[in-house]
C-alpha positions in Angstrom: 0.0 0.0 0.0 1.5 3.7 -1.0 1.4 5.9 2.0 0.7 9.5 1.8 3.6 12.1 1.7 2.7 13.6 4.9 3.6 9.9 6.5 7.1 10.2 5.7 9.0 10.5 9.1 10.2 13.9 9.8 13.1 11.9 12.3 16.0 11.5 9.8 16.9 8.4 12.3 13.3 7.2 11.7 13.5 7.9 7.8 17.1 6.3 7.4 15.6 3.1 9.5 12.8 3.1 7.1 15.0 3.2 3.6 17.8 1.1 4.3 15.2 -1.1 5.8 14.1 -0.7 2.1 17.1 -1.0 0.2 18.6 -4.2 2.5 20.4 -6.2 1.1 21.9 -4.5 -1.9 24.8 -2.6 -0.6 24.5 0.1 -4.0 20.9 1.1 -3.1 21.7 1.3 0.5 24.9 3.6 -0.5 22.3 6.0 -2.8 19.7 6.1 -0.3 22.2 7.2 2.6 23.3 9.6 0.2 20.5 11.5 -0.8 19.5 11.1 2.9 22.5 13.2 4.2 22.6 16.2 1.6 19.3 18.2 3.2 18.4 19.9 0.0 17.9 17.1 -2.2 16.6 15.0 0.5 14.2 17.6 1.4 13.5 18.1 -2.6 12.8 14.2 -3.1 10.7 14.7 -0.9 8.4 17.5 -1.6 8.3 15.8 -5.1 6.7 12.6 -3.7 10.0 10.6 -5.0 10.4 9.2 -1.1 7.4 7.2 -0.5 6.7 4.9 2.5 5.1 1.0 2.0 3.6 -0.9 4.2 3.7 -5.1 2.6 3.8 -8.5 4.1 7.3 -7.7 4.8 7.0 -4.5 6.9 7.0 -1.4 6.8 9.2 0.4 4.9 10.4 3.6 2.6 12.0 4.0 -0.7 13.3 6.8 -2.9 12.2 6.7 -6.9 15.0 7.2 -8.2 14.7 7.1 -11.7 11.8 9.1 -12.0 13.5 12.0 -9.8 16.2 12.1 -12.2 13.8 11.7 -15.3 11.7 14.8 -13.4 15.2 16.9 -12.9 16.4 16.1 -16.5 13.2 17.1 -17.8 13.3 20.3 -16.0 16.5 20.9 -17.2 16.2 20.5 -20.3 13.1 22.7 -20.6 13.7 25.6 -18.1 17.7 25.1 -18.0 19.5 25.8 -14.1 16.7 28.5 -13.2 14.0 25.7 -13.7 16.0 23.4 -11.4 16.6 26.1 -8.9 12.9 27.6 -8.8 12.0 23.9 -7.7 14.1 23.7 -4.9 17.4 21.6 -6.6 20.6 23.2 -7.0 23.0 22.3 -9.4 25.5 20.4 -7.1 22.2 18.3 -5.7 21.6 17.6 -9.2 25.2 15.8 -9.4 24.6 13.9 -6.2 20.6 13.1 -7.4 23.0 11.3 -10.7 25.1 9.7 -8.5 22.6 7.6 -6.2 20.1 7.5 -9.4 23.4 5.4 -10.7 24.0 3.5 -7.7 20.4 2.9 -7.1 20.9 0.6 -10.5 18.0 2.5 -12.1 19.6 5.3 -14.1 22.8 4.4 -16.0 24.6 7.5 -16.7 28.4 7.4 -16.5 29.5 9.6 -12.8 32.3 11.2 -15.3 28.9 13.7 -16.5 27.0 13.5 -13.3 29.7 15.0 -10.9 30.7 18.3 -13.1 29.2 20.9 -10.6 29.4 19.1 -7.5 30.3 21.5 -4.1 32.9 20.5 -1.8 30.7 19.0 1.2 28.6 17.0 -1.7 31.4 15.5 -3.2 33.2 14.6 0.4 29.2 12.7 0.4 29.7 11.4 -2.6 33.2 9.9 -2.6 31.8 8.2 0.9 29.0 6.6 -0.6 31.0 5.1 -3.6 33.1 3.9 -1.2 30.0 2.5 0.9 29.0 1.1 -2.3 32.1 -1.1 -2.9 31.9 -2.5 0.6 34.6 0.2 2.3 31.2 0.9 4.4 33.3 2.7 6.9 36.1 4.9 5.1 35.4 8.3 5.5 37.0 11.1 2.7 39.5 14.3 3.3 38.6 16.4 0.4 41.5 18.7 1.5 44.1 16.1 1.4 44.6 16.8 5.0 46.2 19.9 4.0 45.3 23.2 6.0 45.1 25.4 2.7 43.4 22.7 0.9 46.6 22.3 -1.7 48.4 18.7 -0.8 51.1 17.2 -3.1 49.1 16.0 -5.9 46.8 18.8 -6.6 50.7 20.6 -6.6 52.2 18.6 -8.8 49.2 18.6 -10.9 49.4 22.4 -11.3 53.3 21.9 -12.1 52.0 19.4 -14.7 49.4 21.9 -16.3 51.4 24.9 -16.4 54.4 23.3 -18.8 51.9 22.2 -21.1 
């Protein structure tokens, strides 16, 4: 049975109980649903849009995100209205990355990450890089986007520089 929107948990602990309890076993939907879960603007977008609906079925109760047609809704949008569609509903475009990146994980979009990361913020790709890594069983590595570097610049992002600039 489809609940209403205004069943879905407000408690993220609730919420994440309910999806994962959703997405069990399969490691790749578990990865996308944390994900979307743990960037608050997408999340709260998905779920505005009715893509997070809550089931009840012999098995339980539990909630699930609709992926593909979230991504199929933000594409369309997109493509239509251009960034100042996606932003008028509520979706920036760095959300719009990480809504490619779980729609990929999820299994029900395949779109290469090489397109779907281009304007992805700092603290979403930090999210991002953690869920991949979720994804191919590291389920507890966490990410240094700064390379552990106080300025942000470590040795490789040097060198690549160094690289760039005799070219």
């Amino acid at each position: 049975m489809n609940a209403t929107p205004e069943e879905i948990p407000q408690d993220l602990a609730k919420l994440e109980e309910l999806l994962l309890r959703g997405a069990s076993t399969v490691r790749q939907v578990e990865a996308a649903e944390r994900l979307v879960l743990r960037v608050s603007g997408l999340r709260d977008w998905l779920i505005a849009n009715h893509f997070v609906r809550k089931y009840n079925d012999d098995s339980g109760v539990f909630a699930a995100t609709d992926f593909e047609s979230a991504y199929r809704y933000a594409n369309e949008l997109k493509r239509t209205g251009g960034d100042g569609a996606l932003s008028e509903s509520g979706l920036n475009e760095s959300h719009y990355s990480v809504l490619g990146v779980a729609a990929n994980l999820s299994g029900k979009i395949a779109n290469s990450l090489r397109y779907a990361v281009h304007n992805i913020d700092e603290e979403d790709a930090q999210l991002v890089a953690e869920s991949l890594l979720y994804a191919f069983g590291y389920m507890d590595a966490v990410v240094d986007v700064t390379g552990n570097e106080t300025d942000g610049i470590g040795p490789n992002a040097i060198e690549y520089d160094r690289r760039t600039l005799e070219l």
